[in-house]
N, C-alpha and C positions, 0 to 999 in steps of 0.2 A: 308208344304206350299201348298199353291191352286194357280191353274194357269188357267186360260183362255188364251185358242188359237184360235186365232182370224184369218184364214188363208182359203182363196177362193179356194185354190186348195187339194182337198179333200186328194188325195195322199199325198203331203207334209204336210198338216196336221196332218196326219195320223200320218207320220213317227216321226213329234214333240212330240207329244203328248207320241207317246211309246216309246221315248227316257225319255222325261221328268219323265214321269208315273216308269222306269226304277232306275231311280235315287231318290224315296221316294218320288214325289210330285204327289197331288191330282190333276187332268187334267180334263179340259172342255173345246169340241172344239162346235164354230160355226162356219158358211161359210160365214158370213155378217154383217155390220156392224150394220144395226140395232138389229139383232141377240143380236148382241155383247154387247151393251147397255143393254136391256132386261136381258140377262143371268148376267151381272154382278152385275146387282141391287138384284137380286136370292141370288146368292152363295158372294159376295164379297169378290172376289179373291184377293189376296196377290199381283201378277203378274198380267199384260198382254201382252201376248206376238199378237202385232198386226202387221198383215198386210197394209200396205200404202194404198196400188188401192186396195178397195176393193169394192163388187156390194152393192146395196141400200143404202149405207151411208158411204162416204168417210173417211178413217181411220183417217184423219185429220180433220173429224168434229164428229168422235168419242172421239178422244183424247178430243177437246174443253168441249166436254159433259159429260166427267170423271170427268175435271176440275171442272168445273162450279158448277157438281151434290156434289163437294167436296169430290169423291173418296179416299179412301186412299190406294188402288191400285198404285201400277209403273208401269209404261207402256216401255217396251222394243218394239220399231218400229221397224217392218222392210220393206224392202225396195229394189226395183232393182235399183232403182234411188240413185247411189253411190258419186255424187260428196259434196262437201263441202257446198254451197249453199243449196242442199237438205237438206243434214244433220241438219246445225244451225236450218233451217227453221223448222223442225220435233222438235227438243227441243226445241225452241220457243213458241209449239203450246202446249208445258206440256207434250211431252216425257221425261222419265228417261235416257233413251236410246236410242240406233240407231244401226243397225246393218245391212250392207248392205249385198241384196243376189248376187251372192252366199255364203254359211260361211260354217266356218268350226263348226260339231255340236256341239264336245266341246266347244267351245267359246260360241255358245251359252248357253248348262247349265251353265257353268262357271260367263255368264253374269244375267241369270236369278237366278240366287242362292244369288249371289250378291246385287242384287235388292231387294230379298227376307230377306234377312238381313237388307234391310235399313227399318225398322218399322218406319212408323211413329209417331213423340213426343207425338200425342191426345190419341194414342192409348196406355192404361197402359201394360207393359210389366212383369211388379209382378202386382199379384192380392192375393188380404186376403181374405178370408171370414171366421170370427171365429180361431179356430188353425188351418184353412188349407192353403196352402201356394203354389202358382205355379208361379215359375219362368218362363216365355213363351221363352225368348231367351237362357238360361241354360238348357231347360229341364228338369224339376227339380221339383217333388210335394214333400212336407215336413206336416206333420200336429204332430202336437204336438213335432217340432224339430225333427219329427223321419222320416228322408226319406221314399219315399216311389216307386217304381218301379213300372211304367205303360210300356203299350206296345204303337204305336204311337197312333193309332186308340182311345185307353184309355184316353192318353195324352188330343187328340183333342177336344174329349169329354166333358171331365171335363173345360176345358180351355172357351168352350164356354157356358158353365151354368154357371163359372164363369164371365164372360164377360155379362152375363145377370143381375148380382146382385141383385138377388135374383127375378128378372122377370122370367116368366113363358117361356119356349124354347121347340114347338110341336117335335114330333119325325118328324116330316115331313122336318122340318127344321134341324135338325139335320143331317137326313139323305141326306141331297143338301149341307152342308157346312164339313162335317166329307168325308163323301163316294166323291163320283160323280153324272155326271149326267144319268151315264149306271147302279147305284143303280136299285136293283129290288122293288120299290114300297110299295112290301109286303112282304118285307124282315124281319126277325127278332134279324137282325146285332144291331140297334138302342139298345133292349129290353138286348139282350145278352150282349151287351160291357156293359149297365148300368148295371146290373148285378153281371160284373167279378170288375168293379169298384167299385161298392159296398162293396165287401171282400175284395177288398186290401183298399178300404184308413177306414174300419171297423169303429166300434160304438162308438157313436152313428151317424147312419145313414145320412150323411148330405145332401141326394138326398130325394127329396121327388116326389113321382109322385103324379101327377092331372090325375086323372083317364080318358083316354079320351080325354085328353087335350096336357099331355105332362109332362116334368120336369120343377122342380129350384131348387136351393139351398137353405136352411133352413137359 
């Protein structure tokens, strides 16, 4: 799961973030709401976990511009402004959620894990191509009926060359929706996972690389 943290106070960001990063999810903080926007048209996270008051663009005309842009993001608010009135008013605006501070931080993985299971219907959650088979909510790769064991990183991999259907997907791009945004650039994580994925889901080859360009599936 990818999460954008969306949170003005650099320390409590902090501490989100490597809680969440803790518990198997991919993490991306900004300190702003335009930020916020920006960074999620990038990576299009799963989550976001957003701040209310936030500087350059209020969390509640962030939210409107998830909507509008037809994100398929949920948006967990939060919020020091705890009463009921706020609240509705934050789900009105197209939060998922609402969570006022202070929390307790279990509740919030707890909330954002939850969220992260609700996939949206547009988004196909099996994907085919040829005999290969990825269950995205099971975890699950099969190709020729014969299961097949990825690691996460593998998993995510494959899940979004799949999701390209047979469209061309740069390592650049890979490496902003697999990794984060503290990826090293000139990393050879992208080259390497293609790679180990390559021998396990074996021949014939169904990864083709564009020299220069990037992957797709065959």
């Amino acid at each position: 799961m990818r999460v954008l943290v969306v949170e003005d106070d650099v320390v409590l960001a902090g501490l989100i973030a490597g809680g969440l990063g803790e518990h198997d999810m991919i993490v991306d903080v900004v300190h702003d709401g335009a930020a916020a926007l920006r960074r999620a048209a990038q990576i299009r996270p799963d989550v976001v976990v957003l701040d209310r008051d936030l500087p350059v663009l209020h969390g509640d005309e962030v939210t409107r511009a998830l909507v509008r842009a037809g994100s398929p993001a949920r948006v967990l608010m939060l919020t020091a402004a705890a009463s009921v009135d706020s609240r509705v008013e934050g789900l009105r605006l197209g939060a998922d959620d609402y969570l006022p501070k202070p929390f307790a931080f279990a509740e919030l993985i707890a909330r954002v894990a939850a969220l992260g299971r609700r996939e949206p219907a547009r988004v196909p959650t099996l994907l085919r191509r040829g005999d290969l088979q990825v269950d995205v909510d099971r975890h699950e790769v099969y190709r020729g009926g014969e299961v097949i064991v990825l690691t996460r990183k593998e998993f995510a991999l494959l899940a979004q060359l799949m999701r390209a259907d047979g469209g061309l997907v740069s390592a650049e791009q890979l490496l902003e929706r697999v990794w984060d945004e503290h990826a090293d650039p000139f990393t050879t994580a992208v080259r390497t996972t293609v790679k180990t994925l390559r021998r396990k889901l074996g021949p014939p080859d169904p990864i083709i690389t564009v020299i220069g360009r990037g992957y797709r599936m065959r």
